[in-house]
PDB file as gemmi writes it, atoms N, CA and C in Angstrom:
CRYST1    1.000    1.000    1.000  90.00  90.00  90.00 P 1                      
ATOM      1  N   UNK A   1     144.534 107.551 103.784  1.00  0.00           N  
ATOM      2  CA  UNK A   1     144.148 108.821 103.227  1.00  0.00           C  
ATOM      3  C   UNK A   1     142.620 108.846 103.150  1.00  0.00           C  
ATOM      4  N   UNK A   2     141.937 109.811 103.569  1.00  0.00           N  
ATOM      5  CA  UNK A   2     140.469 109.959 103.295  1.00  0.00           C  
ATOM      6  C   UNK A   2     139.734 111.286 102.967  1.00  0.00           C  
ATOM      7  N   UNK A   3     139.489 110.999 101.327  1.00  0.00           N  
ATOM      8  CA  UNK A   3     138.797 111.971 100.408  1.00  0.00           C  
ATOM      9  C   UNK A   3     137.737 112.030 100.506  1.00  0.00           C  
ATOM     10  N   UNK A   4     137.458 113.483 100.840  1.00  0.00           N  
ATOM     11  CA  UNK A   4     136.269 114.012 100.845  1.00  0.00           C  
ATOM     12  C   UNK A   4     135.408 114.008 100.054  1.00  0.00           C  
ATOM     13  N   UNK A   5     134.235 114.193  99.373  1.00  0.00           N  
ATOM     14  CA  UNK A   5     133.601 114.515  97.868  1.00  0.00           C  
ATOM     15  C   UNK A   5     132.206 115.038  98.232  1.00  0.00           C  
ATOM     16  N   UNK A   6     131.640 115.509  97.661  1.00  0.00           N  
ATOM     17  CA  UNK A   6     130.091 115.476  97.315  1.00  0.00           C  
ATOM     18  C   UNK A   6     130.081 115.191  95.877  1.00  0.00           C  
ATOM     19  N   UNK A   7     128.852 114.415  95.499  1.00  0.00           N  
ATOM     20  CA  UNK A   7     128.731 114.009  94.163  1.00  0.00           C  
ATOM     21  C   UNK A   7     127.509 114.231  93.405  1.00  0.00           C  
ATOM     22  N   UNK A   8     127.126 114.534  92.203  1.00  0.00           N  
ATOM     23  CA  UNK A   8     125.844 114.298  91.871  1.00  0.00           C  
ATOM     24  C   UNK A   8     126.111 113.488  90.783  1.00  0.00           C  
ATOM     25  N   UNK A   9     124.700 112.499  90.980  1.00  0.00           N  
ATOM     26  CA  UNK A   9     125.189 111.497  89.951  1.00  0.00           C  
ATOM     27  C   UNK A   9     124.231 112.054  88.350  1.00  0.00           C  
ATOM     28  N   UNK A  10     124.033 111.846  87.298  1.00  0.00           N  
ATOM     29  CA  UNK A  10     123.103 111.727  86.046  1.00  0.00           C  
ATOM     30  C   UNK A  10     123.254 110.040  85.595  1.00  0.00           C  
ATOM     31  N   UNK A  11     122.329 109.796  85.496  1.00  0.00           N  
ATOM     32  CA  UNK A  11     122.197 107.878  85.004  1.00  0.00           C  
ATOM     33  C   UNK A  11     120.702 108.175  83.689  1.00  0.00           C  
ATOM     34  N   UNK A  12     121.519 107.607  82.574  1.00  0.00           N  
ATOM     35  CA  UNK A  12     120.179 107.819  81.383  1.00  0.00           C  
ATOM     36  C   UNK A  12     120.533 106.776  80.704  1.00  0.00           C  
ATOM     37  N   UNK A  13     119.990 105.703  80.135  1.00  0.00           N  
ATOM     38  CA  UNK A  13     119.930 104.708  79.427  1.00  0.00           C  
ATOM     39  C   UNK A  13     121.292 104.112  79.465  1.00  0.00           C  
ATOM     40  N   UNK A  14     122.109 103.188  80.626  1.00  0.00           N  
ATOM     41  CA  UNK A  14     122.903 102.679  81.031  1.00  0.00           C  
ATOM     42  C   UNK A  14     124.477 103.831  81.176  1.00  0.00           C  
ATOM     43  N   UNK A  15     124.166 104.613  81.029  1.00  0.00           N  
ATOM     44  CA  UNK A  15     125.506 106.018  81.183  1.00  0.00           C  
ATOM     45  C   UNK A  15     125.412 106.123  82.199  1.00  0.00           C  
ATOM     46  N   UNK A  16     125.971 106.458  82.941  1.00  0.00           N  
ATOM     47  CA  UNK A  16     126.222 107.284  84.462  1.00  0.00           C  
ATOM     48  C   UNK A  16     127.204 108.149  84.484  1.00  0.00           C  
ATOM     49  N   UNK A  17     127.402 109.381  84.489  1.00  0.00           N  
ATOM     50  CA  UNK A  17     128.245 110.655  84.857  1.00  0.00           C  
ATOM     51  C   UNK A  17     128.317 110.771  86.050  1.00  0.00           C  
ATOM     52  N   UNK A  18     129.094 111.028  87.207  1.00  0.00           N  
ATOM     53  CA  UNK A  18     129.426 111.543  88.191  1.00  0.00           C  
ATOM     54  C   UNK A  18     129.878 112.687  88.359  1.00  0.00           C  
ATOM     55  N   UNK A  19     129.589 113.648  88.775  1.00  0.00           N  
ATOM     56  CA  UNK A  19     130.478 114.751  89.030  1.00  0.00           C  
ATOM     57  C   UNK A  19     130.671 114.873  90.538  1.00  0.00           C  
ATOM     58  N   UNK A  20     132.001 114.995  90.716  1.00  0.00           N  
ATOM     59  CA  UNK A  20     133.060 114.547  92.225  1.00  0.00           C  
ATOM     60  C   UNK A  20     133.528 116.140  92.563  1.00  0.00           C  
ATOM     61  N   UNK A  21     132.561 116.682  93.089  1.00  0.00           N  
ATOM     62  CA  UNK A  21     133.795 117.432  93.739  1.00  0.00           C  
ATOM     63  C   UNK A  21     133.915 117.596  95.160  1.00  0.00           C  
ATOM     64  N   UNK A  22     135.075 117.582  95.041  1.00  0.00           N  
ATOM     65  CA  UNK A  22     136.353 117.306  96.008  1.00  0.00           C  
ATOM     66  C   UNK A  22     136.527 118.176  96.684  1.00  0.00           C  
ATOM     67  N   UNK A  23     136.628 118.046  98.485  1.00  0.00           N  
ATOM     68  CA  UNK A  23     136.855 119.299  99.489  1.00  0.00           C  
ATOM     69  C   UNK A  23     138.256 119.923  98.969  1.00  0.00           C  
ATOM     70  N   UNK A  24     139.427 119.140  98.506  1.00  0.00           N  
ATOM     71  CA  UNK A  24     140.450 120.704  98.276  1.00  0.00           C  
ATOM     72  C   UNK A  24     139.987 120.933  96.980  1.00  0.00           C  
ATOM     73  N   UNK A  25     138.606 120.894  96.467  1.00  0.00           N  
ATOM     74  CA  UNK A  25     138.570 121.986  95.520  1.00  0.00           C  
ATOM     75  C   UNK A  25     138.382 121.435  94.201  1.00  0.00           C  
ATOM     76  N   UNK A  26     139.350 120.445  94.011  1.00  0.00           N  
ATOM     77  CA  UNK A  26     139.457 119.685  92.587  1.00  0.00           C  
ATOM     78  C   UNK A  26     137.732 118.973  92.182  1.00  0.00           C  
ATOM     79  N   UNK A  27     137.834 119.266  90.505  1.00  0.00           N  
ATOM     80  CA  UNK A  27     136.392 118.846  90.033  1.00  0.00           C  
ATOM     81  C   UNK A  27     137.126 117.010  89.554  1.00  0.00           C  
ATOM     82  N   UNK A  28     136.466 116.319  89.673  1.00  0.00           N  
ATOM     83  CA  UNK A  28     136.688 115.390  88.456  1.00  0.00           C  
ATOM     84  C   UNK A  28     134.834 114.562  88.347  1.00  0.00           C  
ATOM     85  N   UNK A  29     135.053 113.992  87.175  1.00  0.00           N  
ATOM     86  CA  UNK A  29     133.912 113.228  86.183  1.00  0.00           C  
ATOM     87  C   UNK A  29     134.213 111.587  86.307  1.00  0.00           C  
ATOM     88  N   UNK A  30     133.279 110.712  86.292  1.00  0.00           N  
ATOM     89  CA  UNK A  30     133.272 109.741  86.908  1.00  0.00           C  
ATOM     90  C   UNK A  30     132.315 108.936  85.646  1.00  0.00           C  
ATOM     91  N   UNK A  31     132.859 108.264  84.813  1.00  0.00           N  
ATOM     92  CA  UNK A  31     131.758 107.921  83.977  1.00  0.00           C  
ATOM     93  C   UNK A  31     131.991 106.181  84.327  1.00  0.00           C  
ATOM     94  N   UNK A  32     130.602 105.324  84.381  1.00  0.00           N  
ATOM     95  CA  UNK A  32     130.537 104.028  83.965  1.00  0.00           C  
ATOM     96  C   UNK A  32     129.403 103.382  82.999  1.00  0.00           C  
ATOM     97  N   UNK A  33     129.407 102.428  82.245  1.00  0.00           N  
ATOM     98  CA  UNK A  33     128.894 102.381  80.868  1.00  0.00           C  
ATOM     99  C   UNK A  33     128.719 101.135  81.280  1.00  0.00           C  
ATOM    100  N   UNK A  34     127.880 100.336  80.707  1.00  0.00           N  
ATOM    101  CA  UNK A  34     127.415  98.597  80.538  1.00  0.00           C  
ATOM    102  C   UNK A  34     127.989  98.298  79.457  1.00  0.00           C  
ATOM    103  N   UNK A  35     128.236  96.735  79.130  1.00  0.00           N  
ATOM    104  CA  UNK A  35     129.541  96.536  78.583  1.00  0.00           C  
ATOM    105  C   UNK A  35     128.715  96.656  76.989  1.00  0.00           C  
ATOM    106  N   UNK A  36     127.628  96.107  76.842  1.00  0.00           N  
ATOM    107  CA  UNK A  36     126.816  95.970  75.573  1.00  0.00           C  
ATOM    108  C   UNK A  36     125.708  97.260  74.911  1.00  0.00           C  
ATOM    109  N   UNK A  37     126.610  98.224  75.298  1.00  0.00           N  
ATOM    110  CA  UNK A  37     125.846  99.806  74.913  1.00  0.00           C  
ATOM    111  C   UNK A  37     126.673  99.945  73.272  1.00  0.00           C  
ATOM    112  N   UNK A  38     126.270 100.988  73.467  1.00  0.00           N  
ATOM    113  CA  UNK A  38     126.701 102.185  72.231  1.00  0.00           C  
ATOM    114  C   UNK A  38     128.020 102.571  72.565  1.00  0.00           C  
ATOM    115  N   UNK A  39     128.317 102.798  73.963  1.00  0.00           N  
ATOM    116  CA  UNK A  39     129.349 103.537  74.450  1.00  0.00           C  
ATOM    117  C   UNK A  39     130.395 102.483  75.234  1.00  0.00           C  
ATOM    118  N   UNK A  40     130.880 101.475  74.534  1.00  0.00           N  
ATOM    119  CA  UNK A  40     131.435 100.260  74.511  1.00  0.00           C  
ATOM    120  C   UNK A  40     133.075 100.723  74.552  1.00  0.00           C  
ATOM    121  N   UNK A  41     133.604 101.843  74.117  1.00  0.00           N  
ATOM    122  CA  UNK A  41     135.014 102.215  73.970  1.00  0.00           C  
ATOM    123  C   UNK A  41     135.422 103.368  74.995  1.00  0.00           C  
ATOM    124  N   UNK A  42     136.443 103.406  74.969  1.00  0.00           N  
ATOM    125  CA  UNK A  42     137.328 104.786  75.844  1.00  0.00           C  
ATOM    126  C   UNK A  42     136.949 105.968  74.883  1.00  0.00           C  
ATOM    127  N   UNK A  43     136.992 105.579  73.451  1.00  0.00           N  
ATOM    128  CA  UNK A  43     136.996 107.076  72.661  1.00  0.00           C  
ATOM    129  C   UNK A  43     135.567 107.049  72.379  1.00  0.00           C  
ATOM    130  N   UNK A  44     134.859 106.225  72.288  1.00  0.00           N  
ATOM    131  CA  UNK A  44     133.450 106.837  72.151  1.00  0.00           C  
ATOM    132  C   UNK A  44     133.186 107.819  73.342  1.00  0.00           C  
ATOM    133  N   UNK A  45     133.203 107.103  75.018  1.00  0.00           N  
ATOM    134  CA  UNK A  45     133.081 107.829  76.044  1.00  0.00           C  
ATOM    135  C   UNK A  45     133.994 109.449  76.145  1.00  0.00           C  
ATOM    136  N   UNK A  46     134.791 109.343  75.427  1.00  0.00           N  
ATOM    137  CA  UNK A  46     135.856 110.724  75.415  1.00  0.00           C  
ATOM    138  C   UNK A  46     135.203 111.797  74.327  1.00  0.00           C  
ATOM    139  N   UNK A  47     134.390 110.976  73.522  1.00  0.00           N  
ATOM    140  CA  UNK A  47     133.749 112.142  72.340  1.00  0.00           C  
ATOM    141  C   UNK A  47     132.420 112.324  73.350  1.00  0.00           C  
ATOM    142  N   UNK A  48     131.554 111.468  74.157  1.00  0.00           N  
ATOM    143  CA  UNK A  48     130.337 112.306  74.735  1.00  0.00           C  
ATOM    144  C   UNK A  48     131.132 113.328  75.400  1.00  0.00           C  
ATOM    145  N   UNK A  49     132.069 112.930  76.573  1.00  0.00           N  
ATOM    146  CA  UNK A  49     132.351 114.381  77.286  1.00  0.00           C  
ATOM    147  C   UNK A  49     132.934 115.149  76.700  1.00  0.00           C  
ATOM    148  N   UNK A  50     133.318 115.110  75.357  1.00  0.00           N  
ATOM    149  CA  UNK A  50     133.748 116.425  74.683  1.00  0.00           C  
ATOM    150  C   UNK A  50     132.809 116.879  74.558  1.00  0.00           C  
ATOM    151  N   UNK A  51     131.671 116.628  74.126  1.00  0.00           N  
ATOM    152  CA  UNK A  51     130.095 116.948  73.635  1.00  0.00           C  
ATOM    153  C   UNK A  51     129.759 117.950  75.095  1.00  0.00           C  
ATOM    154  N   UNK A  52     130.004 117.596  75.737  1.00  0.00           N  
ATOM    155  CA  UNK A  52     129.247 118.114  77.119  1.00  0.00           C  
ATOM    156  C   UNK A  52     129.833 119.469  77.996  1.00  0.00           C  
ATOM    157  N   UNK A  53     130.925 119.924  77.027  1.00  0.00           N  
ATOM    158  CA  UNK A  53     131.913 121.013  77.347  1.00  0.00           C  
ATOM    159  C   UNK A  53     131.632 121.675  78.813  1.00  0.00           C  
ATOM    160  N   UNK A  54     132.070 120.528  79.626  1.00  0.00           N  
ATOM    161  CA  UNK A  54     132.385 120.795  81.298  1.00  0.00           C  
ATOM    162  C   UNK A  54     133.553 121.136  81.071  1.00  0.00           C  
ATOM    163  N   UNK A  55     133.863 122.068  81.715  1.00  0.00           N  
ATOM    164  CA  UNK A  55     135.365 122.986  81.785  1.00  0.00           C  
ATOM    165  C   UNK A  55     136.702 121.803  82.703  1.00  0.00           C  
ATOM    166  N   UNK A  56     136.744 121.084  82.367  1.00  0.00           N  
ATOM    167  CA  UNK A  56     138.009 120.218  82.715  1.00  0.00           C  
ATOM    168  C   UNK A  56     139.644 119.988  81.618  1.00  0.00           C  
ATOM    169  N   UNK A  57     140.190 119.611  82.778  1.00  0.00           N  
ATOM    170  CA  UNK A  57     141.739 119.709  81.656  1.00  0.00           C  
ATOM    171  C   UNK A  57     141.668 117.937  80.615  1.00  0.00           C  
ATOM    172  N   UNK A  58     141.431 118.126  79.403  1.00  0.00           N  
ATOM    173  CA  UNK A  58     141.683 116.991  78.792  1.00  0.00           C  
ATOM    174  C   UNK A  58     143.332 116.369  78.542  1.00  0.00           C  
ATOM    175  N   UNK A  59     144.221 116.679  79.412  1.00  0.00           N  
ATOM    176  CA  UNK A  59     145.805 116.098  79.099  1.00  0.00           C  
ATOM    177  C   UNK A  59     145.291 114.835  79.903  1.00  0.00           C  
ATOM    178  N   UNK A  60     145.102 114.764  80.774  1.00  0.00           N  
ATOM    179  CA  UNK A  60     144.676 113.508  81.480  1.00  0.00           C  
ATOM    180  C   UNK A  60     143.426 112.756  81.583  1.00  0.00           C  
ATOM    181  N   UNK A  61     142.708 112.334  80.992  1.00  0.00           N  
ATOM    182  CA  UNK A  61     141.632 111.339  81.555  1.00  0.00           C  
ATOM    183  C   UNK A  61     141.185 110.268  82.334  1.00  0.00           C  
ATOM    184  N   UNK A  62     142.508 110.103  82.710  1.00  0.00           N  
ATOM    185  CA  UNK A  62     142.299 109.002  83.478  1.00  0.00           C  
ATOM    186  C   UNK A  62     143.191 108.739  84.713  1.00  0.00           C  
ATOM    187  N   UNK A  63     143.281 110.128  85.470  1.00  0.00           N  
ATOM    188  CA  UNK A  63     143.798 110.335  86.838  1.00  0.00           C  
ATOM    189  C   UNK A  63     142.692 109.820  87.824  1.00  0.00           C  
ATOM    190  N   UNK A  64     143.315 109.444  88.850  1.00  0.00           N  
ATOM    191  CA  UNK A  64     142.678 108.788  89.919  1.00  0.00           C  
ATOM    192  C   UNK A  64     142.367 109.847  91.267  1.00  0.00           C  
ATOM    193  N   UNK A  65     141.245 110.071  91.665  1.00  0.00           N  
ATOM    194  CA  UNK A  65     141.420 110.779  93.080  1.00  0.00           C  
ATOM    195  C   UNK A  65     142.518 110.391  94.064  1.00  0.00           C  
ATOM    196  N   UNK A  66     142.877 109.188  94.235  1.00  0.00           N  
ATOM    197  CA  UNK A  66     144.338 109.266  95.487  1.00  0.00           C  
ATOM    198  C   UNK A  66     145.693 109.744  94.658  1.00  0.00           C  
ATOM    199  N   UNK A  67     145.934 109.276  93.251  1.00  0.00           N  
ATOM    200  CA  UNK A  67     147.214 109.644  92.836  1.00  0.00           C  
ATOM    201  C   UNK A  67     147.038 111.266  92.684  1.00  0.00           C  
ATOM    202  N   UNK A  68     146.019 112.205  92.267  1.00  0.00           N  
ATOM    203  CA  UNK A  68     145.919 113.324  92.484  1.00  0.00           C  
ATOM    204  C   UNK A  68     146.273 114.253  93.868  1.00  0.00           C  
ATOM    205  N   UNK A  69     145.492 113.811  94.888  1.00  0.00           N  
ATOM    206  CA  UNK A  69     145.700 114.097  96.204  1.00  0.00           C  
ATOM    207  C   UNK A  69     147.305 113.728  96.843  1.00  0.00           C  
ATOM    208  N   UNK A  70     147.641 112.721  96.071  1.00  0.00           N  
ATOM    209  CA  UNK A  70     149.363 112.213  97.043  1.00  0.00           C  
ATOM    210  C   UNK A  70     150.427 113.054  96.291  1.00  0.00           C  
ATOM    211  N   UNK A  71     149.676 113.530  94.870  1.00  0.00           N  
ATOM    212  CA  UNK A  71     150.713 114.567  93.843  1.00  0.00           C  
ATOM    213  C   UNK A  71     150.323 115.758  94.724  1.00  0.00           C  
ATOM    214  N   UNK A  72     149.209 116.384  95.092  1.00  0.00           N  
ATOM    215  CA  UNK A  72     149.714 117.660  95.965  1.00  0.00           C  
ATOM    216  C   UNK A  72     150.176 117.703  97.374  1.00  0.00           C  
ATOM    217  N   UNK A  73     150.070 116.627  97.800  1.00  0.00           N  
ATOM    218  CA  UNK A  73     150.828 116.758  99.540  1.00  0.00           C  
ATOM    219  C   UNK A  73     152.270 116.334  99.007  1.00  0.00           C  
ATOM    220  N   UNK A  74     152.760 115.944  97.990  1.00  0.00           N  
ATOM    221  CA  UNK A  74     154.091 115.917  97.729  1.00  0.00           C  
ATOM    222  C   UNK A  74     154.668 117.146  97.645  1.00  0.00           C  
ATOM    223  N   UNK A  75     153.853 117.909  96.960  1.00  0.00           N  
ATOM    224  CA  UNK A  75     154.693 118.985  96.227  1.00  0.00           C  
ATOM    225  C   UNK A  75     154.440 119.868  97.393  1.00  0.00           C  
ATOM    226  N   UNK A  76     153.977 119.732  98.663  1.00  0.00           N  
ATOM    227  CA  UNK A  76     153.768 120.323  99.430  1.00  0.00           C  
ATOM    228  C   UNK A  76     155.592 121.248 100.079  1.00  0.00           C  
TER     229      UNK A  76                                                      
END                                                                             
């Protein structure tokens, strides 16, 4: 399988945001953190991007670009 993307990255004092979007369309967020930050947890990282009110679905956080893509050629 081979996913398309353009990305822009933001990197500020060991954070990195990604924003992925994806040729069919789909947005997703891409965060990685250093292990000895501030932002050391899943729910700390889940309260910045609440902070940052990018229009995404919060039921899932932690979908993967291929299991996304193999859920719509299924339902195809």
């Amino acid at each position: 399988m081979n996913i398309k993307e353009n990305d822009i990255i933001y990197y500020k004092n060991n954070f990195e945001l990604a924003l992925k979007f994806i040729e069919n369309g789909d947005f997703l967020v891409e965060i990685e953190t250093e292990e000895d930050t501030e932002w050391n947890t899943i729910d700390k990282i889940i309260k910045i991007l609440e902070k940052l009110e990018l229009p995404i679905e919060k039921n899932n956080y932690f979908i993967k670009k291929a299991e996304n893509t193999l859920n719509k050629l299924l339902k195809r």
